[in-house]
N, C-alpha and C positions, 0 to 999 in steps of 0.2 A: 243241348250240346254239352259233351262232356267240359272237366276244367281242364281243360288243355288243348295243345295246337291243333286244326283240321286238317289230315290232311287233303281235304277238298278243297278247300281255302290256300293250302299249299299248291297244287295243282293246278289250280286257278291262275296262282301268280304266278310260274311257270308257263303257262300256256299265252297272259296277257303280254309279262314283259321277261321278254327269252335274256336279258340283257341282267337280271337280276340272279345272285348269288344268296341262297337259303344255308342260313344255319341255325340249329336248333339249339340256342344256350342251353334250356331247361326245358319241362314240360308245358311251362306257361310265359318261355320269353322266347321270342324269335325274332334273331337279325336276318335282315334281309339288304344287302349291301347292294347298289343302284347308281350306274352312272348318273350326274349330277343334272344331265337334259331330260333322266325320266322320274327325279324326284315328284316333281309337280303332278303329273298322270298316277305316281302308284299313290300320293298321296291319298289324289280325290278318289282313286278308287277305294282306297282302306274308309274316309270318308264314309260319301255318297254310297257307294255300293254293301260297302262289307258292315256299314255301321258302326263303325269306332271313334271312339273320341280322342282327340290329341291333349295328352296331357301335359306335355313339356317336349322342349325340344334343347338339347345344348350342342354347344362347338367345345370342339376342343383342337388346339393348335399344335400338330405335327410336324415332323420335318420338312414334309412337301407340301403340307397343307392344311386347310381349316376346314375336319371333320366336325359334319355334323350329322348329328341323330334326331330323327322326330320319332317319339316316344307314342306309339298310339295303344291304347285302352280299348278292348274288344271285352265292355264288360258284361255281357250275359254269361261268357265263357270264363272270366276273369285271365284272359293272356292280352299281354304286348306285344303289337309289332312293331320292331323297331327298323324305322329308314336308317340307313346306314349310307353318307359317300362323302369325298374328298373335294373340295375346292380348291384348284391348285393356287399357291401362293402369288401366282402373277395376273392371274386372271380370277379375283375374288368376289365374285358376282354367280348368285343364283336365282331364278325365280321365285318371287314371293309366292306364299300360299295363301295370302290375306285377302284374298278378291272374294274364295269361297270359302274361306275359313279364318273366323275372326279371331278364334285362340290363339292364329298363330302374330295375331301381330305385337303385342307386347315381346312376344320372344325373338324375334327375329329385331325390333330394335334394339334388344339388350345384345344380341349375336354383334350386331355391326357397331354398335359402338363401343363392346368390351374387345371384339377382333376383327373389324374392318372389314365383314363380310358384306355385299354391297344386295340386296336381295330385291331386284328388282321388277317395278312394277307394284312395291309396297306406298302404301298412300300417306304414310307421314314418318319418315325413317330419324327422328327429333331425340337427342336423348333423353334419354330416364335418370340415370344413376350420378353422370358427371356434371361438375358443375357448370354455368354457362362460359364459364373462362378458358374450360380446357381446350388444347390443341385438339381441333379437327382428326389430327393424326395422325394422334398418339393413342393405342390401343393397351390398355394394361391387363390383359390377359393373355397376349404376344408372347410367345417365347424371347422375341428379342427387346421385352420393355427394361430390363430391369437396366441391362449392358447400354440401350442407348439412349436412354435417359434420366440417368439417376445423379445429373448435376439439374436438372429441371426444376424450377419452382414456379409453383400456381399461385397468381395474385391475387387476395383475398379483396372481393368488395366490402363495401359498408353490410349490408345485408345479410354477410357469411359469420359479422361479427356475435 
């Protein structure tokens, strides 16, 4: 396989999920943007079928929502496909990928507890990063962290000393 996109593999996901939007950033990155009901199906197909590996996934917090990308690794050919979709801000809940895909779960609880994405059917959604004192929910990578809460103070245990 050359080092660059297929377009068989292109064609492919067109034919599987007619709901997905193709675009070619570069020779060896392609978004493919995906309503959030068929993240889970194109994931395992890039998986299970197409053979890539997920290398990273982030959010990033929009005006209407908490986009997320899962970054997958097709390394024989050395190209990314990247998921691309939108969580909208009232209803922040997506399916976990973690049942058949274990990379994704570190990232998906860093997603939910830096932006409140709720990813479910994940088997231990516990933070990582904050400490055990913090609000449940307060998300500090929110566009609205800074405005509403920056009279907030975190009580230090014995232990943090």
């Amino acid at each position: 396989m050359k080092k660059e996109y297929s377009q068989a593999v292109l064609d492919e996901i067109g034919a599987k999920f007619p709901r997905a939007s193709v675009k070619i950033h570069a020779p060896r990155r392609t978004y493919v943007s995906v309503p959030r009901d068929d993240v889970y199906e194109f994931a395992k197909f890039l998986f299970e079928e197409k053979k890539c590996r997920l290398s990273i996934a982030t959010g990033i917090d929009k005006r209407d929502g908490i986009e997320i990308l899962y970054h997958f690794s097709h390394d024989p050919s050395g190209t990314y496909y990247n998921i691309k979709t939108l969580v909208p801000k009232d209803d922040l809940k997506i399916r976990s990928l973690a049942d058949f895909l274990p990379a994704a779960n570190w990232i998906e609880r860093e997603i939910h507890e830096l932006l409140g994405v709720d990813f479910t059917g994940h088997p231990n959604l516990v933070p990582l990063l904050t400490a055990e004192t913090w609000p449940a929910d307060l998300y500090p990578l929110r566009r609205d962290y800074a405005d509403e809460h920056k009279e907030l103070k975190i009580e230090k245990t014995k232990e943090d000393h």
